[in-house]
N, C-alpha and C positions, 0 to 999 in steps of 0.2 A: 629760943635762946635769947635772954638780956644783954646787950652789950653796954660795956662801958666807955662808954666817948672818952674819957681821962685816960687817952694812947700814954700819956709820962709813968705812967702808974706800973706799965708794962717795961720790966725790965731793957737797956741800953741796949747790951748788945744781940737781944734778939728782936729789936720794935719794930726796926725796920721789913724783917720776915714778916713778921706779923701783919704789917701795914699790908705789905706785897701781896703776899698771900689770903689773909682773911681779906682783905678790899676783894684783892681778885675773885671772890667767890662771893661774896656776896655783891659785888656788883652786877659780877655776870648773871647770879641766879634774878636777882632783879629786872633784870636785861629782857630776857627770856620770858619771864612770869606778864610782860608788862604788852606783851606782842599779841596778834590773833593775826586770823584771815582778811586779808586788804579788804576796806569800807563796811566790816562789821559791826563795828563797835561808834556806839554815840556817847559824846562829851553830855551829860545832864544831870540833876540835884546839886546837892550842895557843893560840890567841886566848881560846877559849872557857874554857877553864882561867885565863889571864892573869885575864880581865874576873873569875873566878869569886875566883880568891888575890889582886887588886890592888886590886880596884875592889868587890869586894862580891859579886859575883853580878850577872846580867843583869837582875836587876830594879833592883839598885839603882845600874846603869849608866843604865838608861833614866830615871830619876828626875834622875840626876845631869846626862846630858848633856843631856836636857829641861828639865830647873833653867836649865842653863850659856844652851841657845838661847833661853827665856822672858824671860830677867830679861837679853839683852846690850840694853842700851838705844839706841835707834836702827837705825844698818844694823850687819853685820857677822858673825858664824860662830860655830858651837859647832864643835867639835875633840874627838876622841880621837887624843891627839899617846902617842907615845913618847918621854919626859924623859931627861936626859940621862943619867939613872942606869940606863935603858933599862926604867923601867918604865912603866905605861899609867898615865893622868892626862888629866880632862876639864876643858875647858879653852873660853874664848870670845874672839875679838879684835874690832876694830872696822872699819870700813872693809873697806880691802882686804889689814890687816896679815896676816901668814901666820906659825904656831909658830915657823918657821923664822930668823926675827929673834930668836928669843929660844935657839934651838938645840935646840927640837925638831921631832920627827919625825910629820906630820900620818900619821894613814891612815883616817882616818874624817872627812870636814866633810860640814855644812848649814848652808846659805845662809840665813839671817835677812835679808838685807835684802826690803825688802818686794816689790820686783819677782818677789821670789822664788818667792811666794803672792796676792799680792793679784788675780790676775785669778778666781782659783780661792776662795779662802778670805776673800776681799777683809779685816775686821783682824784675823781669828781666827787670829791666829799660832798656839796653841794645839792646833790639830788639825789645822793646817797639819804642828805638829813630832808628834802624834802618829799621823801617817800617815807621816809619814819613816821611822820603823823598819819598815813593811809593805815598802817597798821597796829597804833596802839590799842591795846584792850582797856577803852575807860573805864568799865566796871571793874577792872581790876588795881587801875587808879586809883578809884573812887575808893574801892575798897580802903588802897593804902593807905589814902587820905583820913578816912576813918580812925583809921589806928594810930595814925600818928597824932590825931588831936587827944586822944585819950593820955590823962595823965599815965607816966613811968611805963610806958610803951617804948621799948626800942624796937 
């Protein structure tokens, strides 16, 4: 499915549904897609080079995008989007907004909102977000990452 990041383009008084609902679903399916079995999955190719020349090094990805989910106040996501410039950038939204209103390219979220941890972590968001990294699926990052550098890929 193509999306079109031009959210103004979508009719007033149903945008906000829109936003609510299509964010909600496509966030969460990203959510979801982006998890495995804890200590499976290895950060390596060309992401791992990106994260290592864009963003610092993997440590201080994890610092950053753990900043981004700690400090989004209330509900909402931390993100490693690809920017329009096509380079990698950590980033947090609210609610159920998605990169994608602003024209970048998610391939990495966690869910902040509290439903997310609270049955498990109940307010320790904290270790809630640094257990997130035991389970991401890089190859499926990777993957993401792939696609989003390709021109007219949403």
């Amino acid at each position: 499915m193509s999306y079109n990041p031009d959210i103004a383009n979508v009719p007033e008084d149903i945008r906000q549904a829109v936003i609510n609902n299509g964010g909600g679903h496509k966030n969460h399916t990203m959510f979801w897609e982006v998890m495995t079995k804890p200590d499976t999955s290895k950060l390596e190719g060309p992401l791992k080079e990106a994260i290592d020349a864009e963003l610092g090094g993997y440590d201080a990805f994890v610092e950053s995008f753990s900043a981004a989910a700690a400090t989004r106040f209330g509900s909402g996501w931390a993100w490693l989007v690809v920017n329009k410039d096509g380079k990698l950038e950590v980033t947090s939204s609210t609610n159920q907004d998605n990169p994608l209103l602003e024209g970048k390219k998610a391939i990495l979220c966690l869910d902040v909102w509290e439903h997310a941890y609270y049955l498990h972590y109940q307010n320790r968001r904290l270790d809630y977000i640094k257990e997130f990294f035991r389970v991401i699926n890089w190859d499926k990052v990777s993957e993401n990452y792939e696609k989003a550098l390709k021109p007219h890929h949403q």
